[in-house]
TIVOKE-789578 format. One record per residue (C-alpha): chain; x, y, z; residue in three letters. Coordinates in Angstrom, 2 decimals. Layout:
<nodes>
A,X,Y,Z,Ala .
...
</nodes>
This chain:
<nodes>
A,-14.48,-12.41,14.06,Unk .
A,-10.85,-11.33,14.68,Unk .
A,-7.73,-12.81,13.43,Unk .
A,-4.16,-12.10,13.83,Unk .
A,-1.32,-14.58,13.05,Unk .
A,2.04,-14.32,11.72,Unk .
A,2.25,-17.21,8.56,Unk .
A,5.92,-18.55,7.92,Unk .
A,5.08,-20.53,4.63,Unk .
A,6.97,-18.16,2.61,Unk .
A,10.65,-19.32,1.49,Unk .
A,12.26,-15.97,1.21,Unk .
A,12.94,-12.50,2.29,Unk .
A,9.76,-10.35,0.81,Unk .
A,9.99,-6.99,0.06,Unk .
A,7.28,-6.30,-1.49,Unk .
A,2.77,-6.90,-1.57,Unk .
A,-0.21,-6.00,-2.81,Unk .
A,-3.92,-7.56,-2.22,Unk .
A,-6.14,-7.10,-5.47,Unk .
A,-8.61,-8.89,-7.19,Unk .
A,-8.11,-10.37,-10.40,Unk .
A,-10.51,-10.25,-13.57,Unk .
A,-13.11,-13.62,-12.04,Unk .
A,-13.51,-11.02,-8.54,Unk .
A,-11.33,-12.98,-6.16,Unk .
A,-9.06,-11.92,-3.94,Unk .
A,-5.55,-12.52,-3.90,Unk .
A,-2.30,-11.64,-2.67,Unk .
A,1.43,-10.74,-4.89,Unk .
A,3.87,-11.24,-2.35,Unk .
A,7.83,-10.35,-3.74,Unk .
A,11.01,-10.84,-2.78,Unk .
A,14.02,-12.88,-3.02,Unk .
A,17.82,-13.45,-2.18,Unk .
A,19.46,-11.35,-5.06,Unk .
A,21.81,-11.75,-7.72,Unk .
A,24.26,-13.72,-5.33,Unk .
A,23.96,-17.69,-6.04,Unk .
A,22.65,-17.74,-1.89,Unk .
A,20.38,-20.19,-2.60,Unk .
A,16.79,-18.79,-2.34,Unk .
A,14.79,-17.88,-5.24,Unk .
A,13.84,-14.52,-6.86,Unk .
A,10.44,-14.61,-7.15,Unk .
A,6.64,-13.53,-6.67,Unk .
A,4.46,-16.01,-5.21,Unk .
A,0.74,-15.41,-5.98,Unk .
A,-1.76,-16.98,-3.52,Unk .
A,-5.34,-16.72,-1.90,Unk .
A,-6.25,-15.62,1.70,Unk .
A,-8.65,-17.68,3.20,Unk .
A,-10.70,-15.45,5.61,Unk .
A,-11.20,-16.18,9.58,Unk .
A,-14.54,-18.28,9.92,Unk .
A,-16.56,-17.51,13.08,Unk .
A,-16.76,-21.48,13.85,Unk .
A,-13.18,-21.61,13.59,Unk .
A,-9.99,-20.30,15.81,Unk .
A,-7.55,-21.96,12.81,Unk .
A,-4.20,-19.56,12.52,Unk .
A,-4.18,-17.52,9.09,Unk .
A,-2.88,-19.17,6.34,Unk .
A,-1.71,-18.67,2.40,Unk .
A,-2.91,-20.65,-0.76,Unk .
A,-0.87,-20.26,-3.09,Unk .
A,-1.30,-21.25,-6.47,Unk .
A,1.15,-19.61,-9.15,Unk .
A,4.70,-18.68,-8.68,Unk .
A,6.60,-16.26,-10.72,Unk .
A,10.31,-17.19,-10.88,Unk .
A,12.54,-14.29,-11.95,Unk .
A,15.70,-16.37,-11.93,Unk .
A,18.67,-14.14,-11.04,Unk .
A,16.66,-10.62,-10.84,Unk .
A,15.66,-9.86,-6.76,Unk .
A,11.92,-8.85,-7.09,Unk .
A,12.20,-5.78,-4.71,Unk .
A,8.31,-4.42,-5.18,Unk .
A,5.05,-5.34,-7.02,Unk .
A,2.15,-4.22,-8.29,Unk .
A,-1.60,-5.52,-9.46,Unk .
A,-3.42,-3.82,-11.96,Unk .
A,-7.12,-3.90,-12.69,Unk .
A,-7.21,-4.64,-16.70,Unk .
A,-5.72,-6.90,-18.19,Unk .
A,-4.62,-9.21,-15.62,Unk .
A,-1.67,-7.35,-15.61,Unk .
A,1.16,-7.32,-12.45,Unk .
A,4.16,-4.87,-12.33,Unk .
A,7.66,-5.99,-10.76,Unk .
A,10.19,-3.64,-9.61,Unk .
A,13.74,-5.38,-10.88,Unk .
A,16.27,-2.83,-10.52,Unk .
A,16.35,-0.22,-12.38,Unk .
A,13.04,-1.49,-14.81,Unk .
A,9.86,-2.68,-14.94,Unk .
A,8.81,-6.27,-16.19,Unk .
A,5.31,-6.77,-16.64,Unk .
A,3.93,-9.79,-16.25,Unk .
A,0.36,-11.46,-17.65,Unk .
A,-1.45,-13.87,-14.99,Unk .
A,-4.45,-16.05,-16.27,Unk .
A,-6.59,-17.60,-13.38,Unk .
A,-8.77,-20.54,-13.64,Unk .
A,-8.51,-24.46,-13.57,Unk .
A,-4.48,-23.59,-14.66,Unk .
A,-3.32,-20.44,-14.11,Unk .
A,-0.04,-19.09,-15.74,Unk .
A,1.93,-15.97,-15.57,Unk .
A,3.44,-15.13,-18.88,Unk .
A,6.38,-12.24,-19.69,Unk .
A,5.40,-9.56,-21.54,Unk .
A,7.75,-6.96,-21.18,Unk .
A,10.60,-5.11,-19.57,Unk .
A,11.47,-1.53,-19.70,Unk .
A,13.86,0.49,-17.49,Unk .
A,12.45,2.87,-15.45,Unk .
A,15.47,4.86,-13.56,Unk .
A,18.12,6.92,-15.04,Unk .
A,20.62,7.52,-12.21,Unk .
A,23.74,7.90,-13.42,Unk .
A,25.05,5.79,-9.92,Unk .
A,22.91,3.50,-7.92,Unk .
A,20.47,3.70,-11.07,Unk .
A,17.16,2.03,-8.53,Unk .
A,13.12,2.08,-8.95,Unk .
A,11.58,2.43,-5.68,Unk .
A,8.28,2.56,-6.43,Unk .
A,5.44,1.16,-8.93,Unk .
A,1.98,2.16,-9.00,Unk .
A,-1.15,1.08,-11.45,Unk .
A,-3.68,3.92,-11.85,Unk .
A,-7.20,2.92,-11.23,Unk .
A,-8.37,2.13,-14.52,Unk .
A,-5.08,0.01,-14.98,Unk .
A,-4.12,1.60,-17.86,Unk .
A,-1.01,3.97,-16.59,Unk .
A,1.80,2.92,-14.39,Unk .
A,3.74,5.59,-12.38,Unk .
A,7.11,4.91,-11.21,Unk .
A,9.70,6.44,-9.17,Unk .
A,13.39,5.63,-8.19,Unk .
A,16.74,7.48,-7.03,Unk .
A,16.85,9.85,-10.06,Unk .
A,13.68,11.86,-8.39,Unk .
A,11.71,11.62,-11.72,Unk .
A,8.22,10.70,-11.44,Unk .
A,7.63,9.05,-14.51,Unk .
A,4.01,7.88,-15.93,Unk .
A,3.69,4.69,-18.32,Unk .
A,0.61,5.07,-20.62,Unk .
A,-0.10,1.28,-21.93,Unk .
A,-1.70,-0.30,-24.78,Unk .
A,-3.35,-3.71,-23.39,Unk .
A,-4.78,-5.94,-26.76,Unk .
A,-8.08,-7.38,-25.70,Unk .
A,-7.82,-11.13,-25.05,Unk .
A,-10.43,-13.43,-25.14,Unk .
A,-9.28,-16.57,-24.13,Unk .
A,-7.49,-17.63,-20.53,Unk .
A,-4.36,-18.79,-22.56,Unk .
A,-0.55,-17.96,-22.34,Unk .
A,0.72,-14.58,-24.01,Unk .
A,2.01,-15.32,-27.34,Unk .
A,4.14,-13.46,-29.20,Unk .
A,1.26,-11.72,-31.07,Unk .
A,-0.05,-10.23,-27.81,Unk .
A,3.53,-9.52,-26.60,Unk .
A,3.99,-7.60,-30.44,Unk .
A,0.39,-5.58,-29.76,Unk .
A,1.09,-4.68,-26.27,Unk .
A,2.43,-1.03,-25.69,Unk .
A,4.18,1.25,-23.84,Unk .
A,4.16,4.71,-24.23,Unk .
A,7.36,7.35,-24.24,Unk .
A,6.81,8.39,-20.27,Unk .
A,5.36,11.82,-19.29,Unk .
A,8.15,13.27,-16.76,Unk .
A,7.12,14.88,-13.88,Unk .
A,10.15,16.66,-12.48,Unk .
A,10.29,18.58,-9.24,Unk .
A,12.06,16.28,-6.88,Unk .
A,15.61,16.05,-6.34,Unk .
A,16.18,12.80,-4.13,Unk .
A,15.22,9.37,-4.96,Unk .
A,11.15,8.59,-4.50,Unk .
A,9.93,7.04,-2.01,Unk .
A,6.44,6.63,-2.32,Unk .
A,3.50,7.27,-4.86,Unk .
A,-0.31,7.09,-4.92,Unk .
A,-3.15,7.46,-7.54,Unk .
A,-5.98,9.78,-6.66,Unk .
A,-9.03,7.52,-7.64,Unk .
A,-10.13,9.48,-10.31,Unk .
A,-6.52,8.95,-12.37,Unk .
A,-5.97,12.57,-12.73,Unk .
A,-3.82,13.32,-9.46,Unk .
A,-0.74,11.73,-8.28,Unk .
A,0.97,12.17,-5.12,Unk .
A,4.95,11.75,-5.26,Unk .
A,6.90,12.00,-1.93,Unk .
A,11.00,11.96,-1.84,Unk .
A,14.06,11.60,0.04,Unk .
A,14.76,15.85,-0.50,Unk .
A,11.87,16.41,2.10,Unk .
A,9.30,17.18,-0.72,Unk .
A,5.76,16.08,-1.02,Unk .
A,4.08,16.96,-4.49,Unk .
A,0.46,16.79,-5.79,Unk .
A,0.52,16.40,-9.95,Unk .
A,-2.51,17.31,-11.47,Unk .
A,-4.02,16.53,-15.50,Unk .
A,-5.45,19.53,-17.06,Unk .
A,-7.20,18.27,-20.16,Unk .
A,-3.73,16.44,-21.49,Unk .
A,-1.08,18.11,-19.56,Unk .
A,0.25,16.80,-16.64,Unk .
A,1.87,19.68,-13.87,Unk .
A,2.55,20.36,-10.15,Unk .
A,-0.74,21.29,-8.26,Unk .
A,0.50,21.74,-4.84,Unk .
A,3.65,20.94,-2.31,Unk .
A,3.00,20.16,1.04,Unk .
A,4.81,21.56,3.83,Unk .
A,8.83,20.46,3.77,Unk .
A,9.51,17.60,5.74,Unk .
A,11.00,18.87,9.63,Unk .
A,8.67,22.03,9.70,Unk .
A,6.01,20.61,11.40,Unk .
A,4.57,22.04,14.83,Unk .
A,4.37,18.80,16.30,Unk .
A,7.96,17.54,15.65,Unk .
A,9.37,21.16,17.49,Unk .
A,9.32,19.63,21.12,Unk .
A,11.34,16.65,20.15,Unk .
A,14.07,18.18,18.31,Unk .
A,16.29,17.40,20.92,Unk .
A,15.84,13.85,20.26,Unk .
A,15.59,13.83,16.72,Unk .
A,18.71,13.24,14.39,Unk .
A,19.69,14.01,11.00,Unk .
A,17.27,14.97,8.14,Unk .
A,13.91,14.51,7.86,Unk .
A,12.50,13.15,4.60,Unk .
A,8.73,11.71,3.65,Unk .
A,8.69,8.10,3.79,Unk .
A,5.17,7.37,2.47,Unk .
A,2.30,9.47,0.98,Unk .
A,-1.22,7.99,0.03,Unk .
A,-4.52,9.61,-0.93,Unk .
A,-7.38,8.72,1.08,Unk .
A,-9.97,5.94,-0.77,Unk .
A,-13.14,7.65,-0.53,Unk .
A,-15.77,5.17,1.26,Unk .
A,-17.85,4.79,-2.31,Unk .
A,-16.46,4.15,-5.29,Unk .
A,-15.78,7.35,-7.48,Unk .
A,-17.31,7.67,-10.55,Unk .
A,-16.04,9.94,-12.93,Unk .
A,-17.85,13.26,-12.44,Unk .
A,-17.20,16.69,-12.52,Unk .
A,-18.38,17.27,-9.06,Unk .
A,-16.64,14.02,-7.42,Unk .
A,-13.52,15.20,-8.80,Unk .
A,-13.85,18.82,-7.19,Unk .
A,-14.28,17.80,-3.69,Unk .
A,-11.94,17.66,-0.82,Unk .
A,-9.05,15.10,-1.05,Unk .
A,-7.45,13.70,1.78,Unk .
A,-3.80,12.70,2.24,Unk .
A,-1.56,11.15,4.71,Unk .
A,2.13,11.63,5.06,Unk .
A,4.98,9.74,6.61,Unk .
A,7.82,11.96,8.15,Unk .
A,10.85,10.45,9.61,Unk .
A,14.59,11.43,10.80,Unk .
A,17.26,9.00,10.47,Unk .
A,16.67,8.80,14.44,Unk .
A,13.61,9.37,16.82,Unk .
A,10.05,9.49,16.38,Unk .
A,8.19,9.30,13.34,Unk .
A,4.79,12.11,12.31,Unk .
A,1.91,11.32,10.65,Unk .
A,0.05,13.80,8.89,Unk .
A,-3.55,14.53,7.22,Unk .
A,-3.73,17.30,4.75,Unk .
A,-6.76,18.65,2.86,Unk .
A,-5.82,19.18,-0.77,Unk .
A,-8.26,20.89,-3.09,Unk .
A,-7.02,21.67,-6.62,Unk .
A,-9.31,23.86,-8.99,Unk .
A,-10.18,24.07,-12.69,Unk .
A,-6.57,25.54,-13.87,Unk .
A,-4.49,22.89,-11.79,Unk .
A,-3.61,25.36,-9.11,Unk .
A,-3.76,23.53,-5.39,Unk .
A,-4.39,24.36,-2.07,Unk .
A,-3.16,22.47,0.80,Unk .
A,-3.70,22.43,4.84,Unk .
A,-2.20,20.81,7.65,Unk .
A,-5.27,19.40,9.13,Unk .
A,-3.88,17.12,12.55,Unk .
A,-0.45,15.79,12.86,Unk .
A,0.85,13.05,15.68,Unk .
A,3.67,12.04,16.82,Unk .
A,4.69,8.31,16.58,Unk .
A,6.96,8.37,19.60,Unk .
A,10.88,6.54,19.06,Unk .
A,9.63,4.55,16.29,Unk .
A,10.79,4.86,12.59,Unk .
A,7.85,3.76,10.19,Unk .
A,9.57,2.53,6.82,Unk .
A,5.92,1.57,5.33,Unk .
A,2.43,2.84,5.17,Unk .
A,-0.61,2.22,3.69,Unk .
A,-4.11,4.06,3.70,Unk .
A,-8.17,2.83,3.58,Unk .
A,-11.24,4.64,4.21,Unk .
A,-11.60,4.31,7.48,Unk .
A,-7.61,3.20,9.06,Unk .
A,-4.10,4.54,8.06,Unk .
A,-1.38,1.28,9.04,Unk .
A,2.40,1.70,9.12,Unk .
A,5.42,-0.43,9.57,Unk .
A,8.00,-0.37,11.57,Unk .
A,12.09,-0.40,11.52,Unk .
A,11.68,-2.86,14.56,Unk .
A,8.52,-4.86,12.86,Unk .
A,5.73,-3.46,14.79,Unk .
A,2.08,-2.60,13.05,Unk .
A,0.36,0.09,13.81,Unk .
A,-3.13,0.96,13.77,Unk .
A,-4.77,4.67,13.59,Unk .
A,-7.93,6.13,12.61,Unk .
A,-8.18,7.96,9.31,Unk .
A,-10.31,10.56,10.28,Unk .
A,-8.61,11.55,13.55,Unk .
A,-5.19,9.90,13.58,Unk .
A,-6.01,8.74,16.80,Unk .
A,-4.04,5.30,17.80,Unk .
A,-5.95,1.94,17.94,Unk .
A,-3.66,-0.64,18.47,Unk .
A,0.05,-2.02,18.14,Unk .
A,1.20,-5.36,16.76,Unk .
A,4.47,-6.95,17.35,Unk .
A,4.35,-8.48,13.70,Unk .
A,8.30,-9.19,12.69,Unk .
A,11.51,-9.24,14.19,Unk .
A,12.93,-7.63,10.92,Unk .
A,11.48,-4.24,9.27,Unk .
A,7.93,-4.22,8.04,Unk .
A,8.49,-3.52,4.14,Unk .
A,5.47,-3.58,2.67,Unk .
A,1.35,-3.35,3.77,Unk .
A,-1.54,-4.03,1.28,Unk .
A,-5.42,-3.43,2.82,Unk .
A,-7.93,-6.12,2.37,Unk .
A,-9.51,-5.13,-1.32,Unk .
A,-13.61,-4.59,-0.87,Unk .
A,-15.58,-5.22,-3.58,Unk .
A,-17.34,-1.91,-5.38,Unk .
A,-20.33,-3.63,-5.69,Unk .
A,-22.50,-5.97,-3.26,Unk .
A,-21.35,-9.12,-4.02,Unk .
A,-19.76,-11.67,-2.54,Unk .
A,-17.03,-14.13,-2.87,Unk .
A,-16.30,-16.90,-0.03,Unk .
A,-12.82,-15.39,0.05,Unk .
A,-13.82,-11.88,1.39,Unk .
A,-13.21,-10.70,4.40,Unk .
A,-16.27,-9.08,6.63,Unk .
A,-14.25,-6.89,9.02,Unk .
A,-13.10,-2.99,7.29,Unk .
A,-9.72,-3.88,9.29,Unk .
A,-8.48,-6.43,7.27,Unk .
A,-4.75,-5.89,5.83,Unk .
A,-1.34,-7.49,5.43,Unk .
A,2.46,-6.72,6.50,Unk .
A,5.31,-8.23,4.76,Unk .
A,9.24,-8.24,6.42,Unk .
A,12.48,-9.04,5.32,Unk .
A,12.31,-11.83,7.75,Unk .
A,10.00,-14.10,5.65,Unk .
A,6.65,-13.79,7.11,Unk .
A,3.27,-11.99,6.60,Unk .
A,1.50,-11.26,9.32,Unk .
A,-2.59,-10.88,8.76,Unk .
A,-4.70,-8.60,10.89,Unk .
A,-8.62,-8.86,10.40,Unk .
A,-10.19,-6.84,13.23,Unk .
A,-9.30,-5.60,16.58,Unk .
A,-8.76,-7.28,20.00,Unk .
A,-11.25,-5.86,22.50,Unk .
A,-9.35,-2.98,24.42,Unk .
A,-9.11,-3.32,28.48,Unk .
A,-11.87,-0.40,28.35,Unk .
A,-14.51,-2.98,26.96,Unk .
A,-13.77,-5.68,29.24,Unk .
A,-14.07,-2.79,32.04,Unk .
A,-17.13,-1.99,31.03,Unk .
A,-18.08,-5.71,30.63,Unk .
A,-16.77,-5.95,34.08,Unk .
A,-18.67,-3.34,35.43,Unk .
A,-21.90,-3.91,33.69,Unk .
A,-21.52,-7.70,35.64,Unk .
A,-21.13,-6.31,38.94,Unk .
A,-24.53,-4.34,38.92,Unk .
A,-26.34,-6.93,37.15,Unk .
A,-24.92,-9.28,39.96,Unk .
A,-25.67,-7.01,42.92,Unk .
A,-29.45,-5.95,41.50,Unk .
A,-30.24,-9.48,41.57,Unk .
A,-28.84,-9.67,45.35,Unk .
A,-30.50,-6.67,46.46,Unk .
A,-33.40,-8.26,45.90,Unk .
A,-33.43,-10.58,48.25,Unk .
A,-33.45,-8.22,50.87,Unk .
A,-36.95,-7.50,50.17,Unk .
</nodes>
């Protein structure tokens, strides 16, 4: 069944989301945000909170559960992230980190654990962006001083669903960063190749870089193509102002998990790219990215579009669909594999900041909070709504065909009388 709705519940401007699944399997939703440092009024804060999925017997609007909130007092929550050990959620605060442990069960509770800063700007000192790797034990950042910096952590084990206490706080970790330097404009986006071994860094100075881990040492694979100097953007030059830079950058999730092999880890990656101007039309872009033994990279262009007088300010990636956000709140739908567009959602009257995908299980099982359809994702805005897709509207070439397919089943059966 498909869904889409636009839920209000939320008290505050969000700029920031992510849809994981915590340590028990179930889904749920981080959504950030907040009015600032200014006494305005409205809480700093990250509200945690299960997604009931569409039922087929139902036509109820979506809706949020929530059922923990993190209250940051005077510190705007401007982006968050979930990691998979640990129970473990990053906040972007500034120019630092805070980590965050969240217990589920009959009481959940989110409990401080740390805070480390992140950004060394010498003006306008900002992290942009916070990523866990896969096996939740790294955390890449990124923020205007163009450093890519990655966070190795020591988690203590825990075997009870209680608060942190100050012996866990005391045990817990984090490492002196590994810098990755090569950009020279603040970051503004970052993704983990599944295996934990690649990152992908994209930046306000028109780079895109692939970072590779050769045994223990972490260097540049690969840069894409500089953003502006694609074929596709040529015809609308005209119409195009100021720079270009890469907004977004994401690897592709392969369709099965990836196990840590050899041979998984030499195939063909996948990545998608963001372009934009300060005005005009915005370019997607697939590349192939194949990076050998020694940590040297190839890349290729493989199909670029053109998203036509629109400026996309968010993106996110799945198997199968590559979404992006808007400037004027729109959601927009493409294909992975061919970029082609699917569909376009008038989701917020403010930018869309932030888009998480629905999070499949690896494995078979099933929880009554999962979602069935593989388009299933969320859009956050400045303008204090999400707005939940879970499939696709049929397009007017189904009900044409519906149409059609009626008209000769309705004029077979009239034809008949005539004999």
């Amino acid at each position: 069944m498909q869904v889409q709705g636009k839920i209000h519940s939320i008290k505050y401007p969000i700029f920031g989301i992510d849809w994981k699944r915590d340590a028990q399997g179930k889904p749920f939703v981080a959504i950030a945000g907040g009015g600032g440092a200014v006494k305005s009024g409205i809480k700093n804060c990250v509200t945690l909170a299960r997604v009931p999925p569409p039922k087929l017997t139902s036509r109820a609007p979506p809706s949020l559960a929530p059922y923990l909130i993190i209250d940051t007092v005077d510190d705007l929550v401007s982006g968050v992230a979930i990691g998979s050990k640990g129970g473990l959620i990053a906040l972007t605060m500034g120019s630092k980190t805070a980590i965050y442990r969240v217990t589920s069960g009959a009481t959940p509770t989110a409990s401080f654990v740390v805070a480390f800063q992140t950004d060394f700007a010498a003006t306008d000192s900002y992290q942009n962006a916070v990523k866990f790797s896969p096996d939740g034990g790294t955390i890449a950042t990124g923020g205007e001083d163009g450093v890519v910096r990655l966070w190795t952590l020591t988690i203590p084990p825990s075997k009870s669903e209680v608060d942190v206490d100050n012996k866990y706080r005391k045990s817990f970790k984090v490492s002196a960063p590994v810098l990755l330097n090569g950009h020279n404009g603040c970051i503004n986006g970052l993704s983990w190749h599944a295996s934990g071994t690649k990152v992908v860094s994209c930046a306000k100075d028109g780079q895109c870089i692939v970072w590779t881990r050769v045994e223990s040492t972490w260097k540049k694979a690969a840069t894409l193509g500089l953003a502006g100097e694609l074929d596709v953007q040529k015809p609308d030059k005209p119409t195009n102002k100021g720079n270009f830079i890469y907004r977004g950058c994401a690897f592709v999730p392969r369709r099965f998990p990836l196990h840590a092999s050899k041979k998984d880890d030499d195939d063909d990656d996948e990545i998608v790219t963001v372009q934009t101007p300060a005005r005009g039309s915005s370019y997607l872009t697939k590349w192939s990215c194949v990076v050998d033994d020694q940590g040297k990279g190839t890349i290729e262009e493989l199909t670029s579009i053109a998203v036509k007088d629109t400026i996309v300010c968010s993106l996110a990636v799945s198997a199968k669909y590559v979404a992006t956000g808007s400037s004027d709140g729109q959601v927009l739908i493409h294909r992975v594999d061919t970029l082609a567009h699917l569909k376009t959602f008038a989701a917020h009257f403010l930018p869309s900041t932030g888009l998480a995908f629905f999070p499949f299980a690896a494995d078979a099982t099933r929880d009554p909070l999962d979602f069935i359809d593989d388009l299933s994702l969320m859009s956050a805005s400045a303008d204090y709504s999400v707005f939940v897709i879970s499939g696709l509207p049929p397009s007017w070439y189904m009900y044409l065909l519906v149409f059609v397919g009626l008209f000769l089943y309705l004029s077979y059966f009239a034809n008949l009388g005539d004999y």
